[in-house]
Phi, psi and omega in degrees: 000128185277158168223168191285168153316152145322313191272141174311305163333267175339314158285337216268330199267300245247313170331308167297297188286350180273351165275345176254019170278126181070012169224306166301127128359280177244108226266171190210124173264137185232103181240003184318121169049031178261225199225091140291030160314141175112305180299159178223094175246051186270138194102025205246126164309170165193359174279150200096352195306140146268132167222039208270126217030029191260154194263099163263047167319107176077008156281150195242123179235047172275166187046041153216147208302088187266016193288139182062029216264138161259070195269041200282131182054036213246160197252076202246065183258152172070014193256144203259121166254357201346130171080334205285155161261064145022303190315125161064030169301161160242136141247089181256146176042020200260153164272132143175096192265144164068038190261143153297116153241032197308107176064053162267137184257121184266033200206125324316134154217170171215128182223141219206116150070022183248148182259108146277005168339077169102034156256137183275094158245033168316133181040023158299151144253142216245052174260124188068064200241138193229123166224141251209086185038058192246157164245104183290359187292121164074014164279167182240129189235057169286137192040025172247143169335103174251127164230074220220174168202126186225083176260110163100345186273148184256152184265324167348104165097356164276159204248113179240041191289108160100035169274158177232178173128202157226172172221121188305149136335131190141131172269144219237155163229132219239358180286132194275326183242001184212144183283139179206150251205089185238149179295142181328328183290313193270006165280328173275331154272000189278328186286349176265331181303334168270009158111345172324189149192162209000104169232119190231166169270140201305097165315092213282164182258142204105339164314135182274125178325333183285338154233058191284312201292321201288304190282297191311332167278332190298138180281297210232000000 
């Protein structure tokens, strides 16, 4: 059962889009720089939702439809995605450490310049998911699909236990107090040393075999 926010402004909002469930076609939630603390919007269509600087600190959206979703600068730390769809989100600038993104389908998604510090991306799928100079320390990336590119991002203390997939080209920083930077080849292998298993490099699709040899040798 969903439930509203707390802050009044912020319901008053949350109101508006539950009077246009069954009379709009695709009903829109506009939550930009409002408070949803508080809310439980799990089961909710939301896709297309702005939510672009709202603090959903602790909110809960599992299973529910978040594709094209705008969390650019929005504040989710500690907020439950559990299940949700994801596909074609902005994470642009956003906090969200200790966030559930636990079996979410992500692909496409891109998040740049964002903190994931100590978020649960378990048995997620990551196919075709970009995180873009983001900070990944000590997220868990157990048992999910990766087809991914974490170019700039640092890593250190993240968990890949049973992940499978592939990984793009781009150097990563895997350093805990200094930075280190290892070529794709010995970044697949530091991702099996962290439990990952078969993780190989990413293949565009369409390539022609005659240069198949060529893009598997290239490091960087």
């Amino acid at each position: 059962m969903p439930t509203p926010p707390k802050d009044t402004k912020a319901r008053d909002v949350y109101d508006a889009y539950l009077a246009q469930i069954g009379v709009e076609r695709f009903p829109h939630l506009d939550a930009m720089d409002h408070d949803f603390r508080g809310a439980d919007l799990s089961d909710l269509n939301l896709g297309d939702a702005n939510m672009r600087g709202a603090n959903l600190e602790g909110v809960k959206f599992r299973n529910a439809n978040l594709a094209y979703v705008s969390f650019a600068g929005a504040n989710l730390d500690n907020a439950d995605f559990e299940g949700a769809d994801i596909a074609d989100a902005e994470f642009n600038r956003t906090t969200a450490r200790n966030a559930s993104f636990r079996r979410v389908w992500c692909g496409p998604m891109d998040a740049i310049r964002s903190d994931f510090r100590g978020t649960d991306f378990t048995d997620a799928d990551m196919n075709d998911s970009a995180f873009m100079k983001c900070d990944l320390r000590g997220t868990m990336f157990c048992g999910v699909k990766l087809s991914s590119n974490f170019e700039g991002s640092r890593l250190h203390g993240a968990d890949f236990t049973g992940a499978t997939g592939s990984v793009t080209r781009g150097l990563v920083d895997v350093g805990e107090n200094e930075p280190r930077l290892p070529k794709q080849s010995e970044f697949i292998e530091w991702l099996h040393a962290h439990g990952a298993v078969n993780i190989t490099k990413y293949i565009p699709p369409g390539m022609k075999p005659e240069d198949l040899e060529e893009w598997l040798s290239l490091e960087e």
